[in-house]
C-alpha atoms as an extended CHARMM CRD file, in Angstrom:
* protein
*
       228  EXT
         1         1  UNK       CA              9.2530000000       80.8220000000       21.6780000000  PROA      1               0.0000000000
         2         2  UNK       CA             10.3750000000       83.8390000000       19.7900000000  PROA      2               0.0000000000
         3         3  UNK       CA             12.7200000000       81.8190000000       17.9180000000  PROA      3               0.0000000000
         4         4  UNK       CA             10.2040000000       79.6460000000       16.1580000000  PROA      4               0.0000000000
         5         5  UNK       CA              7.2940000000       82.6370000000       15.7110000000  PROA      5               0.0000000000
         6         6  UNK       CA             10.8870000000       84.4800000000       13.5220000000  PROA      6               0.0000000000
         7         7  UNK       CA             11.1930000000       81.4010000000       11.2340000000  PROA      7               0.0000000000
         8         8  UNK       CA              7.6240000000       80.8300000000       10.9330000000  PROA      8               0.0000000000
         9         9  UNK       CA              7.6300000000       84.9500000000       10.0330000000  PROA      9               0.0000000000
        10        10  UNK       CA              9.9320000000       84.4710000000        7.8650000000  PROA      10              0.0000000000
        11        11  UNK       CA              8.7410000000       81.3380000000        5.9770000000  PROA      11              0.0000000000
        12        12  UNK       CA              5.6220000000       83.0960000000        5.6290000000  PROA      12              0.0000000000
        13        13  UNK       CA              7.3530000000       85.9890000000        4.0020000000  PROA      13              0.0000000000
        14        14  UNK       CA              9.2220000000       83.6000000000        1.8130000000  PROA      14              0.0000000000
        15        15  UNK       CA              6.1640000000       82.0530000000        0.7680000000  PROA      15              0.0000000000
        16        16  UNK       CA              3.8050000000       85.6180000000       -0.1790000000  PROA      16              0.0000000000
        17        17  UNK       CA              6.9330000000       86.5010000000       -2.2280000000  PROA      17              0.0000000000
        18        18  UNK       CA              7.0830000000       83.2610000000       -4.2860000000  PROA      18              0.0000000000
        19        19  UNK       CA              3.4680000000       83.3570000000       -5.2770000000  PROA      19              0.0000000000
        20        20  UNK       CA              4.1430000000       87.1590000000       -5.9510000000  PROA      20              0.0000000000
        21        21  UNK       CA              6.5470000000       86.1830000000       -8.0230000000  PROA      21              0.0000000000
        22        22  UNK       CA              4.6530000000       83.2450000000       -9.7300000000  PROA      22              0.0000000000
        23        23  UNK       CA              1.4740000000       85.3740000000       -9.9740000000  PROA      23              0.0000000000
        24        24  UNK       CA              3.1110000000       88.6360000000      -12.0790000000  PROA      24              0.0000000000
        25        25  UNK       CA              3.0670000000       88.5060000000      -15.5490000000  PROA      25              0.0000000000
        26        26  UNK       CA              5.7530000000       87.0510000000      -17.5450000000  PROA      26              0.0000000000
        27        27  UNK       CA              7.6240000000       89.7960000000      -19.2360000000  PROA      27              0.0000000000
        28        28  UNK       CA              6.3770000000       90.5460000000      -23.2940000000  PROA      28              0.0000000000
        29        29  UNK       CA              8.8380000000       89.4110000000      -25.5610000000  PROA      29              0.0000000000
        30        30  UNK       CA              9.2210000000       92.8730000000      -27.5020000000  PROA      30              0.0000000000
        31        31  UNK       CA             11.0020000000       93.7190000000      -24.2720000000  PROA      31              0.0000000000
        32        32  UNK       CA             13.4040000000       90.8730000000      -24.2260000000  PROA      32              0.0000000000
        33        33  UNK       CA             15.5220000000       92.2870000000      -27.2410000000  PROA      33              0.0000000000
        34        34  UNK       CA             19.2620000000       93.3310000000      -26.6990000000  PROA      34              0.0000000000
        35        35  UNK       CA             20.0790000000       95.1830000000      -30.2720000000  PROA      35              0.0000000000
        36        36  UNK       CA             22.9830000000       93.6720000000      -29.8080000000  PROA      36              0.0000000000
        37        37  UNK       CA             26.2030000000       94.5730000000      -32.3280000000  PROA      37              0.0000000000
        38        38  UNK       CA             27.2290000000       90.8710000000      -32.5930000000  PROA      38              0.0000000000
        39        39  UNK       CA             26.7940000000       88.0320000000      -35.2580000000  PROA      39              0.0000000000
        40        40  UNK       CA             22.8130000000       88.1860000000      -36.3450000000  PROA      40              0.0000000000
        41        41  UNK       CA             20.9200000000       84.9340000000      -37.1640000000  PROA      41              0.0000000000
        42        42  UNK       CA             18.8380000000       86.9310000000      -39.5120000000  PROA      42              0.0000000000
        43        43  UNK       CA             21.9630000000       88.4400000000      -41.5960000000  PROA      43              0.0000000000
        44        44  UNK       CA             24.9910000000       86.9680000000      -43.6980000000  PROA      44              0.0000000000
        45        45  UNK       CA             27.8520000000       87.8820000000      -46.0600000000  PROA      45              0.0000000000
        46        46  UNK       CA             28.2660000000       86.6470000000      -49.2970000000  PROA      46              0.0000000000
        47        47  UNK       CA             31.4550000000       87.7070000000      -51.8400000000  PROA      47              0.0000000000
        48        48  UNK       CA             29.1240000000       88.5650000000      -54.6870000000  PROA      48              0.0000000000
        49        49  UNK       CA             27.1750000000       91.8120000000      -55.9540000000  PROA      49              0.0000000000
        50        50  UNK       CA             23.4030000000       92.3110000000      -54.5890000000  PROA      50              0.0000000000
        51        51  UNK       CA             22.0700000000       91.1580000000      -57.9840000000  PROA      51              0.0000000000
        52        52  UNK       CA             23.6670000000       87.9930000000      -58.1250000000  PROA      52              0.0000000000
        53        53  UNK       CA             22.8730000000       87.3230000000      -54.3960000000  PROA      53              0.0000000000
        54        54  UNK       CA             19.1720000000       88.2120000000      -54.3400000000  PROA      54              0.0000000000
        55        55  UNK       CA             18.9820000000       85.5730000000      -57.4320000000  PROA      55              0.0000000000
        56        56  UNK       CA             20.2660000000       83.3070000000      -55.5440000000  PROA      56              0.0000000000
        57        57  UNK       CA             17.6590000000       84.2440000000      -53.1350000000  PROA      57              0.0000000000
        58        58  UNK       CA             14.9620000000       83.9630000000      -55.3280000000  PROA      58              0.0000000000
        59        59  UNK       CA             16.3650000000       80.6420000000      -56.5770000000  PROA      59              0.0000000000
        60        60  UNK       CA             16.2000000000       79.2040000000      -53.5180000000  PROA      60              0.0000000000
        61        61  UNK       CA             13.0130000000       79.9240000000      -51.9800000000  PROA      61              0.0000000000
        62        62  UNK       CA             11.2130000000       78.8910000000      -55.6830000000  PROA      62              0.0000000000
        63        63  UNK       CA             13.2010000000       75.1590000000      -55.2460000000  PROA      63              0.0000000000
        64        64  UNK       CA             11.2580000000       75.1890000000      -51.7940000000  PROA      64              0.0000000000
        65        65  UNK       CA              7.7140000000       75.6830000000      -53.3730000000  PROA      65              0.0000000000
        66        66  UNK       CA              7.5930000000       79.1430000000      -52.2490000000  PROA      66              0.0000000000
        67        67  UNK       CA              5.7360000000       81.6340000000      -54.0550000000  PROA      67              0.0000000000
        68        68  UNK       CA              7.9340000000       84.6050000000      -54.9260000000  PROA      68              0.0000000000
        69        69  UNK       CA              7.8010000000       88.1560000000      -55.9710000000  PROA      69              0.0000000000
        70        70  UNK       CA             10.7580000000       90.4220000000      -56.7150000000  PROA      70              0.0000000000
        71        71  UNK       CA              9.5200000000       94.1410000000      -56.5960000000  PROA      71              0.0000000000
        72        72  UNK       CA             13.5200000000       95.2170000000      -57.4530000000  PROA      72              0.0000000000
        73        73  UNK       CA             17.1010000000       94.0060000000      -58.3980000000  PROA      73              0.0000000000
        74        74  UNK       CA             17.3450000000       94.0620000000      -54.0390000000  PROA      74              0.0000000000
        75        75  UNK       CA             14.6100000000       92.6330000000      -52.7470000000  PROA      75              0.0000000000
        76        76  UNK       CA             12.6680000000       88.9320000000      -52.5090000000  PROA      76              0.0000000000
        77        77  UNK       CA              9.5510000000       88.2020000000      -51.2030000000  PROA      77              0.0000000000
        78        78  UNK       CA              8.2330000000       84.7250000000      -50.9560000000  PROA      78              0.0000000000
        79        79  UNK       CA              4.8780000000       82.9930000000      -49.2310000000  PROA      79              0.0000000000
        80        80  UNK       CA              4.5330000000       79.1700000000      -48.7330000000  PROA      80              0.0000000000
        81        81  UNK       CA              1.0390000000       77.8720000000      -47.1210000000  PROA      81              0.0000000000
        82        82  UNK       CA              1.0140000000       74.8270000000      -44.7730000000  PROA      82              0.0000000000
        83        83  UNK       CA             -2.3300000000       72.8900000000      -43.3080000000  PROA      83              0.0000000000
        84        84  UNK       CA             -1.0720000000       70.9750000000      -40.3180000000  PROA      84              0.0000000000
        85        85  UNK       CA             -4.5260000000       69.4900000000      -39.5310000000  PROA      85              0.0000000000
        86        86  UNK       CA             -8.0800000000       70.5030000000      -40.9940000000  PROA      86              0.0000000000
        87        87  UNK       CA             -8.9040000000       73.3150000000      -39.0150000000  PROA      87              0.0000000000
        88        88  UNK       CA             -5.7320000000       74.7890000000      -38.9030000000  PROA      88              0.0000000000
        89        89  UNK       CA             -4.1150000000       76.8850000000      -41.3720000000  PROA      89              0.0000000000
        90        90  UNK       CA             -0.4770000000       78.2680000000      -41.4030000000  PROA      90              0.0000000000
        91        91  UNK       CA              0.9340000000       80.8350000000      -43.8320000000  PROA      91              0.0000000000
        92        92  UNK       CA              4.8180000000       81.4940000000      -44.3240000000  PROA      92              0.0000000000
        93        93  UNK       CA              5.7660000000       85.3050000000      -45.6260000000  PROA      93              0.0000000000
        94        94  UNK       CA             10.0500000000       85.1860000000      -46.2950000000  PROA      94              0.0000000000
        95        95  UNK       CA             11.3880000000       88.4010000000      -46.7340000000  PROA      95              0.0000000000
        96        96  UNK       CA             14.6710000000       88.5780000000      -48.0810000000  PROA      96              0.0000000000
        97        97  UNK       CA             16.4470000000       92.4870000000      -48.6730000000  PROA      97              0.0000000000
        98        98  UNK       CA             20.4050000000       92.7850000000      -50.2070000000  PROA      98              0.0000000000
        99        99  UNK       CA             22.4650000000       95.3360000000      -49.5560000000  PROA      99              0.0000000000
       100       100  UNK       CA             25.7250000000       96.4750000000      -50.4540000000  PROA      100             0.0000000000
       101       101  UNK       CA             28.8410000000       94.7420000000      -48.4890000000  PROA      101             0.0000000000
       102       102  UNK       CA             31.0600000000       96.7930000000      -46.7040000000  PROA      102             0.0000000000
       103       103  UNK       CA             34.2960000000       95.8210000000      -47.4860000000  PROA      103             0.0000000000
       104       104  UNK       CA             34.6070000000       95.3950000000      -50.9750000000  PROA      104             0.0000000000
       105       105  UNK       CA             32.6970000000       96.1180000000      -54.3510000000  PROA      105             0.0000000000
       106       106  UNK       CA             31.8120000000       92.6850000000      -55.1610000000  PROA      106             0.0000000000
       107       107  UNK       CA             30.3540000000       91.2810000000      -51.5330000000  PROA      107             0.0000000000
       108       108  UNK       CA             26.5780000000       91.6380000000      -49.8770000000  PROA      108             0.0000000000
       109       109  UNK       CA             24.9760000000       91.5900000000      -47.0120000000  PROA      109             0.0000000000
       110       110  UNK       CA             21.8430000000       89.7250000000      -47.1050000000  PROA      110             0.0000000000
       111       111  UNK       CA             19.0920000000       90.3010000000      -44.1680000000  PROA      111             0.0000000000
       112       112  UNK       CA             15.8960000000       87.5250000000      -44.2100000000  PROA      112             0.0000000000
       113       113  UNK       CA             12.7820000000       87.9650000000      -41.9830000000  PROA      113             0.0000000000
       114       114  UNK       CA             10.3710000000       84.8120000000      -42.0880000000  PROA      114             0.0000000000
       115       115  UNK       CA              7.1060000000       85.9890000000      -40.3400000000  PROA      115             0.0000000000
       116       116  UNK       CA              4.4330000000       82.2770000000      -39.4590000000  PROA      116             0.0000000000
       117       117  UNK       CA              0.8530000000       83.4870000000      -39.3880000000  PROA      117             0.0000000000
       118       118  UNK       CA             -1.7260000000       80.9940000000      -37.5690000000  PROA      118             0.0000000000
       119       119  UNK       CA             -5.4490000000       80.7000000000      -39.1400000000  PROA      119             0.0000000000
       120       120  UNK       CA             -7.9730000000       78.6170000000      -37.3900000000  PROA      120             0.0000000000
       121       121  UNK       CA            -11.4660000000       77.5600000000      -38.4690000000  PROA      121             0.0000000000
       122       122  UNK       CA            -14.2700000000       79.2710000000      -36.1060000000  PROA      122             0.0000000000
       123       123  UNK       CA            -17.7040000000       77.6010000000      -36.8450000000  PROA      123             0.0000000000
       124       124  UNK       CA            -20.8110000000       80.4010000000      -35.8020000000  PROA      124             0.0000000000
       125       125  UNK       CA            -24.4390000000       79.5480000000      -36.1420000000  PROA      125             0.0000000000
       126       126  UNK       CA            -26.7910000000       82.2490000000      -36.9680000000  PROA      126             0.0000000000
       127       127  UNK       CA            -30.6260000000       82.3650000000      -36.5520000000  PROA      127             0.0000000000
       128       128  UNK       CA            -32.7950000000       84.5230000000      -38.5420000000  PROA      128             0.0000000000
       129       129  UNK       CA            -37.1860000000       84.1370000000      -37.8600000000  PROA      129             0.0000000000
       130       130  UNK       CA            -39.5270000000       84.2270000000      -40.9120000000  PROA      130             0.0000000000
       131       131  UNK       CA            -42.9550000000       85.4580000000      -40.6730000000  PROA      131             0.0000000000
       132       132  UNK       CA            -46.2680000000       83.1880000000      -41.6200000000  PROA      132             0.0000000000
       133       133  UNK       CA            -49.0200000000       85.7170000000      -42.9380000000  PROA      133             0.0000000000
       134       134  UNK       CA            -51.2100000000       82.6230000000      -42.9210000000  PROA      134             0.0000000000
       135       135  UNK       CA            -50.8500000000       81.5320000000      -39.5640000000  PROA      135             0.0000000000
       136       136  UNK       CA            -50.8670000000       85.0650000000      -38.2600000000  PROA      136             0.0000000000
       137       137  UNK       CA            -47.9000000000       85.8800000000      -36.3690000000  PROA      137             0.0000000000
       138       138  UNK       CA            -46.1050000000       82.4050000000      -35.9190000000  PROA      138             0.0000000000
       139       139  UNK       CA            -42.4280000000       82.8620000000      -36.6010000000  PROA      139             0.0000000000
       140       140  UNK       CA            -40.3320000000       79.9910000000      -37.4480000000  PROA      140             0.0000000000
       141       141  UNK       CA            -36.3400000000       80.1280000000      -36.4090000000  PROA      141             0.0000000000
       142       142  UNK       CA            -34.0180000000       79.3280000000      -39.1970000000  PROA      142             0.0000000000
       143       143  UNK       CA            -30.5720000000       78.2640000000      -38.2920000000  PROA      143             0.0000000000
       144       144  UNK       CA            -27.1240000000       77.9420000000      -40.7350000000  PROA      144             0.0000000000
       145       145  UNK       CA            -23.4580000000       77.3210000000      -39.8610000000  PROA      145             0.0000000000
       146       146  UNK       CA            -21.3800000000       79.3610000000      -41.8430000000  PROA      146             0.0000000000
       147       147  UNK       CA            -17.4010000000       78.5340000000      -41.0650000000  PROA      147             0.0000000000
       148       148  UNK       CA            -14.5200000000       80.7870000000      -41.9000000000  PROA      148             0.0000000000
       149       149  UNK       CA            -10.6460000000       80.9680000000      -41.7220000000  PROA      149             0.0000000000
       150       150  UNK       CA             -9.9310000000       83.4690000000      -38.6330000000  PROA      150             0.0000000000
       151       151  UNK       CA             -5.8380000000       84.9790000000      -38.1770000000  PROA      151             0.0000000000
       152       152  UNK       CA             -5.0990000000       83.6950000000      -34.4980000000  PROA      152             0.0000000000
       153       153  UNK       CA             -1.0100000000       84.2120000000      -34.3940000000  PROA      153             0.0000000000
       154       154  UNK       CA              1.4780000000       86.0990000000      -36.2930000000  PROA      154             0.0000000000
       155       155  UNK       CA              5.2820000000       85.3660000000      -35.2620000000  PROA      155             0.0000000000
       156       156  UNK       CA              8.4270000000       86.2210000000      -36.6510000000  PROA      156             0.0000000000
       157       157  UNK       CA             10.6330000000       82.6960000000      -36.4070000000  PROA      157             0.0000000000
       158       158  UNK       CA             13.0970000000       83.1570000000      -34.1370000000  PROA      158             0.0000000000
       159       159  UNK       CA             15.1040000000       79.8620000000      -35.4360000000  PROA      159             0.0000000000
       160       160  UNK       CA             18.5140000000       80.3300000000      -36.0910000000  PROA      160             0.0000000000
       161       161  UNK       CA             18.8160000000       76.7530000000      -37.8330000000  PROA      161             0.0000000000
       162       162  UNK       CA             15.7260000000       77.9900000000      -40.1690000000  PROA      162             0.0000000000
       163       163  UNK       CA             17.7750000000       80.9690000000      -41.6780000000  PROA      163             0.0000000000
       164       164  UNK       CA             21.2120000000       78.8110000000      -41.6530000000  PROA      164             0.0000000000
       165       165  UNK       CA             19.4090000000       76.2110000000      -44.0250000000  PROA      165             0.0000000000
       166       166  UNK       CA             18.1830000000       79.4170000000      -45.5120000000  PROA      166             0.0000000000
       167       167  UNK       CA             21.3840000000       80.7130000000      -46.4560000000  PROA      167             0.0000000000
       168       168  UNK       CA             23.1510000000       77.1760000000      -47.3290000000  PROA      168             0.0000000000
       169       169  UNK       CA             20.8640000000       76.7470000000      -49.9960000000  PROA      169             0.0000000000
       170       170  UNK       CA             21.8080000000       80.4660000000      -51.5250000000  PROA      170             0.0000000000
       171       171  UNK       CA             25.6340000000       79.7410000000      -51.4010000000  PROA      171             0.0000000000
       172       172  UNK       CA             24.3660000000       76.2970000000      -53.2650000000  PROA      172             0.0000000000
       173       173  UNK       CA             22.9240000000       78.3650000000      -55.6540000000  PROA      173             0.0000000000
       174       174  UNK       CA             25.5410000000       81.4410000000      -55.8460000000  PROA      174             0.0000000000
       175       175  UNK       CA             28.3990000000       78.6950000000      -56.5800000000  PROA      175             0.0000000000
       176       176  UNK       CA             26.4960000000       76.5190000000      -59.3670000000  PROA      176             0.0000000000
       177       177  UNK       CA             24.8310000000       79.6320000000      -61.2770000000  PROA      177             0.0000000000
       178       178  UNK       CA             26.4200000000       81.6380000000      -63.8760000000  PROA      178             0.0000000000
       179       179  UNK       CA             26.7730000000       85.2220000000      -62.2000000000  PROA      179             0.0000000000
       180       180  UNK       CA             26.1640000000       88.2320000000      -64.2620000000  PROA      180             0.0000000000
       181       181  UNK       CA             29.5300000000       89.8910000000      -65.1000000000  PROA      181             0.0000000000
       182       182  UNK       CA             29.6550000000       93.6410000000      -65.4090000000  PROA      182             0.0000000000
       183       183  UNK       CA             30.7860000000       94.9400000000      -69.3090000000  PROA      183             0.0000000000
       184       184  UNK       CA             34.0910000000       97.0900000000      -68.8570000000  PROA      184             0.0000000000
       185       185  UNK       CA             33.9180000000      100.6600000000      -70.0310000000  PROA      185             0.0000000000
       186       186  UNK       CA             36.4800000000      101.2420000000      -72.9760000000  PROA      186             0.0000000000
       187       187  UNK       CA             36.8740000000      104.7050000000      -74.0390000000  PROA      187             0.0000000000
       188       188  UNK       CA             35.5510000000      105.7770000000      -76.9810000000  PROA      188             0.0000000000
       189       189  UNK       CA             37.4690000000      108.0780000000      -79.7950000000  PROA      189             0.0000000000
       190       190  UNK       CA             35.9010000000      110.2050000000      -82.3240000000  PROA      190             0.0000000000
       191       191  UNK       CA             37.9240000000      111.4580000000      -85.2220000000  PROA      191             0.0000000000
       192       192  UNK       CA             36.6620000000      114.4280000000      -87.6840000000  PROA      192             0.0000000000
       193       193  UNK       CA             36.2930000000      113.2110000000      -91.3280000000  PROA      193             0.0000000000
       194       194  UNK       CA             38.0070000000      114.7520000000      -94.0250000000  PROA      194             0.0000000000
       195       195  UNK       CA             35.8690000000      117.0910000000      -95.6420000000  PROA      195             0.0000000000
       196       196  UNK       CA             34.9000000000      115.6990000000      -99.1560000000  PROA      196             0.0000000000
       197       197  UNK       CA             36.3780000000      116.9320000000     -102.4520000000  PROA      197             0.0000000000
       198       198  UNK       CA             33.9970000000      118.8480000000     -104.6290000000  PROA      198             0.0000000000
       199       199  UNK       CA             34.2310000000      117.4200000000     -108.1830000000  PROA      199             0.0000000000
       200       200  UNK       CA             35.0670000000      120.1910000000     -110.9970000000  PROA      200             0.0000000000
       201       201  UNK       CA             32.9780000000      120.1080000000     -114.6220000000  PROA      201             0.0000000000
       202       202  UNK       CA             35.2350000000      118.8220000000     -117.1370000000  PROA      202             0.0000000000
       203       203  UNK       CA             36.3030000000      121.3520000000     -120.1280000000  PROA      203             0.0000000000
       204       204  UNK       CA             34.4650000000      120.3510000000     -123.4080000000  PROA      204             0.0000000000
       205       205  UNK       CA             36.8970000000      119.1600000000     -125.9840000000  PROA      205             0.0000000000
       206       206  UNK       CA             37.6720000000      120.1100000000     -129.2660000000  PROA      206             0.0000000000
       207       207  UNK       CA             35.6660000000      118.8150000000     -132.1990000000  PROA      207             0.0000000000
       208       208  UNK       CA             37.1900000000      116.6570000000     -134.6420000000  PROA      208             0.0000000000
       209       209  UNK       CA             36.5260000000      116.5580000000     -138.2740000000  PROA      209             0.0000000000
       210       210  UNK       CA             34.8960000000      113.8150000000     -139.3280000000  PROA      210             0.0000000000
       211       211  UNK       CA             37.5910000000      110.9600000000     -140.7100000000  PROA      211             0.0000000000
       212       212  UNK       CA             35.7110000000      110.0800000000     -143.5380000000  PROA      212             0.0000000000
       213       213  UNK       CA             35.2720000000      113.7820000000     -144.8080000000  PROA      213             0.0000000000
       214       214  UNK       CA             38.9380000000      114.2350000000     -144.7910000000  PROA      214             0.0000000000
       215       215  UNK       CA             39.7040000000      110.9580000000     -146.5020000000  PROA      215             0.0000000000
       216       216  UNK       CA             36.9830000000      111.8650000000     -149.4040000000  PROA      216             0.0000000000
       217       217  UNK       CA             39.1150000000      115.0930000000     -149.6340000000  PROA      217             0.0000000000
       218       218  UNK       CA             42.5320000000      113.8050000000     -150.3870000000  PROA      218             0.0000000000
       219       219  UNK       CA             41.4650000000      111.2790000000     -152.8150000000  PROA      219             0.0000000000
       220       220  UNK       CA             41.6870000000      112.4730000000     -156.8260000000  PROA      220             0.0000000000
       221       221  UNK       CA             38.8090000000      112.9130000000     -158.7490000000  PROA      221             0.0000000000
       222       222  UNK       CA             37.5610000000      110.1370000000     -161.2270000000  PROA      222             0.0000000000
       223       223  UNK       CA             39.6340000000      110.0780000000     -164.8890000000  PROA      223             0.0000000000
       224       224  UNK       CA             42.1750000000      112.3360000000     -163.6330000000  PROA      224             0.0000000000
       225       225  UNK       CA             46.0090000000      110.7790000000     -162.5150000000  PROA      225             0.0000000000
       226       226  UNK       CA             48.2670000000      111.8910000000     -160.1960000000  PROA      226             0.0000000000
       227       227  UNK       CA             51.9970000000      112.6610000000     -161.8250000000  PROA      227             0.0000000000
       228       228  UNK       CA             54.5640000000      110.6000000000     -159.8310000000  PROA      228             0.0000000000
């Protein structure tokens, strides 16, 4: 006898603990993240300068009808809108920051963030009464529907196949677009000019007699001869 009233104890312990257990409420998923120093679905290296990569970025989120906006040389943001049925509504905000690499000059790393916000369509009728001066104080109720898109969700995707397709398409783009190459410094010389020569007033030069004056003087007069 005291052998079966123990296992039915016990089963009836068993069984308050499994609807404990099914009752409590599942843990948030805030909680649920390790910070973990491993390989990051939302991060990847790429052998070429932030510039270039972010382009590439941009590049690729534009050939994927996103609308994009880049606030600096390191940063892409991008929003795409979907409509899966009529009274749904489902907007896409891509984030997309690059940062230096860390082992050499010319690599990246490139960190993406795609956040899906939900947007439903909530129908609300509204009544409103209208006085009658002429039938004294009848009131007549007035109803209208007015509908409106209302946020229901926002989730970050979680997807690691949605950021790997992600950054295929910016390695497309990094290997079949002309990358911006930095111009080289050359050192510059400066040389002093000479100093310029100052230019000296010529000396006037001596008159000369006038040829025809001189010739008039060494001819004879008329009627007279010269003696050989």
């Amino acid at each position: 006898m005291s052998t079966s009233f123990s296992k039915a104890t016990a089963a009836s312990l068993l069984g308050l603990l499994t609807l404990a257990a099914c009752s409590s409420a599942p843990q948030p998923k805030f909680q649920q993240e390790l910070f973990e120093t491993g390989a990051s679905p939302y991060a990847r290296n790429f052998n070429s300068s932030t510039t270039d990569t972010c382009e590439a970025a941009r590049r690729a989120l534009l050939s994927q009808g996103y609308l994009t906006t880049m606030a600096g040389t390191d940063t892409v943001d991008g929003t795409k809108n979907f409509q899966p049925t009529g009274d749904t509504h489902i907007v896409v905000e891509f984030h997309v920051v690059c940062t230096p690499g860390e082992e050499a000059s010319d690599t990246s790393i490139v960190y993406v963030n795609a956040v899906q916000n939900g947007f439903a369509l909530k129908k609300s009728d509204t009544s409103a009464s209208v006085g009658l001066s002429v039938l004294g104080s009848l009131s007549l109720p007035i109803r209208s529907n007015s509908d409106a898109m209302v946020k229901i969700s926002s989730e970050t995707i979680p997807s690691g196949k949605f950021y790997d397709r992600f950054f295929g398409l910016v390695d497309h783009y990094l290997q079949t677009v002309v990358r911006t190459q930095p111009v080289a410094n050359s050192r510059i010389e400066t040389r002093m000019l000479p100093m310029p020569v100052q230019a000296s007033t010529p000396a006037p030069l001596p008159e000369m007699p006038d040829a025809i004056d001189k010739a008039a003087s060494l001819q004879p007069a008329s009627g007279t001869s010269v003696a050989p």
